[in-house]
C-alpha positions in Angstrom: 76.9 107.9 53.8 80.4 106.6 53.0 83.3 107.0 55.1 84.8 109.8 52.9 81.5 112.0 52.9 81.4 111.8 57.1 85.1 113.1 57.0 83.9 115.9 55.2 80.7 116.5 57.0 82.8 116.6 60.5 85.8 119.2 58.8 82.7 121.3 58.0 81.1 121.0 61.4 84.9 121.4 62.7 85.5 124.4 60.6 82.8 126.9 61.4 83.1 129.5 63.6 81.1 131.0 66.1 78.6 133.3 64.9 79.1 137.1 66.0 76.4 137.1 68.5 77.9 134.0 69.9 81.2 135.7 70.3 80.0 138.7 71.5 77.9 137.1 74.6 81.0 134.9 75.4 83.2 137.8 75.2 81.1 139.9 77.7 79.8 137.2 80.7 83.2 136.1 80.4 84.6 139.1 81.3 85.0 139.5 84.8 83.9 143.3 85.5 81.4 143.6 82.5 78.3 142.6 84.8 80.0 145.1 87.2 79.7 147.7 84.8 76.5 147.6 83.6 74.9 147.7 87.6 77.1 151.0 87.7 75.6 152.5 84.3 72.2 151.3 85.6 73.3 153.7 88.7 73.9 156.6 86.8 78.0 156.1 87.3 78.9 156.8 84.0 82.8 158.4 84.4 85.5 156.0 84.3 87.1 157.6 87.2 83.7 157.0 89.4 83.6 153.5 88.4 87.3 152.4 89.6 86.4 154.5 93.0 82.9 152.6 93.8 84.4 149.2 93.0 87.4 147.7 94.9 89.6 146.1 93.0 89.1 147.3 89.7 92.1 148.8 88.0 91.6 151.7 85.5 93.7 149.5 82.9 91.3 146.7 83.1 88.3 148.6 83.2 89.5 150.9 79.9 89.6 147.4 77.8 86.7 146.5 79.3 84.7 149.8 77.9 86.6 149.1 74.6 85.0 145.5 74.4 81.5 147.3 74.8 81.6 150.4 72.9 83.4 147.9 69.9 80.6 145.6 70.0 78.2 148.8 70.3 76.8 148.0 73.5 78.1 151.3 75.1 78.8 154.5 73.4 81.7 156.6 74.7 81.0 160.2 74.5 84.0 163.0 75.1 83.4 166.3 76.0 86.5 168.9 74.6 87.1 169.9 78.0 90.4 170.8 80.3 90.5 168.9 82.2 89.1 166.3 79.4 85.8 164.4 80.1 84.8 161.0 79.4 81.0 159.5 79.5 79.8 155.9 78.8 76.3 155.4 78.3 74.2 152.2 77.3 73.0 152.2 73.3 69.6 151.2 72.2 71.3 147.9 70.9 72.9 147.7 74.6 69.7 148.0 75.7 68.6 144.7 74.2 71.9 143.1 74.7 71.2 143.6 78.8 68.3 141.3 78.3 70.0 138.4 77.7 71.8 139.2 80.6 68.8 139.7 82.7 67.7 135.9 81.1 70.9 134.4 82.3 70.7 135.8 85.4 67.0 134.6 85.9 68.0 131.0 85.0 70.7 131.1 87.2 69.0 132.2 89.9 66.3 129.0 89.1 68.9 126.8 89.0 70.4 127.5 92.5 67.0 126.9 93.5 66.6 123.9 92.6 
């Protein structure tokens, strides 16, 4: 391989981007209250208002982007009910459903690694 070809091999390398899935689990673990989240949805705590009262600290503006993150990658679904006052539900989607068991992996390997 000449010198010219591995210059061109390593812009390539350099170039491509993360896949979507990629992007997607860095996006959520690397969110701060995403993990928080889902335990509350596993609780049945599906109101944004519940969710900033059973968790100190969380903000409603932080948790609202949060929910945007999930329901754009179509982890959550975000049901409104045309209601005064108005109503809004969150609930885990079949895909979410699959998506929390990568989660439940990392958790598991982290768990063996402060084991160790």
């Amino acid at each position: 391989m000449t010198l010219k070809e591995k210059e061109i091999s390593t812009l390539q390398i350099r170039v491509a981007s993360p896949s979507e899935s990629t992007r997607m689990v860095e996006t959520i673990v690397g969110c701060k209250w995403s993990l928080t989240v889902f335990q509350l949805l596993a609780q049945d705590i599906n109101r944004p208002g519940e969710m900033v009262r059973h968790v100190e600290g969380l903000t409603t503006k932080v948790l609202n982007q949060c929910l945007k993150r999930n329901v754009e990658f179509g982890i959550l679904k975000k049901i409104s009910y045309p209601e005064i006052p108005p109503r809004v539900e969150y609930h885990v989607t079949p895909f979410g459903n699959k998506f929390m068991t990568i989660l439940d992996a990392l958790k598991e390997l982290q768990q063996e690694i402060e084991a160790q």
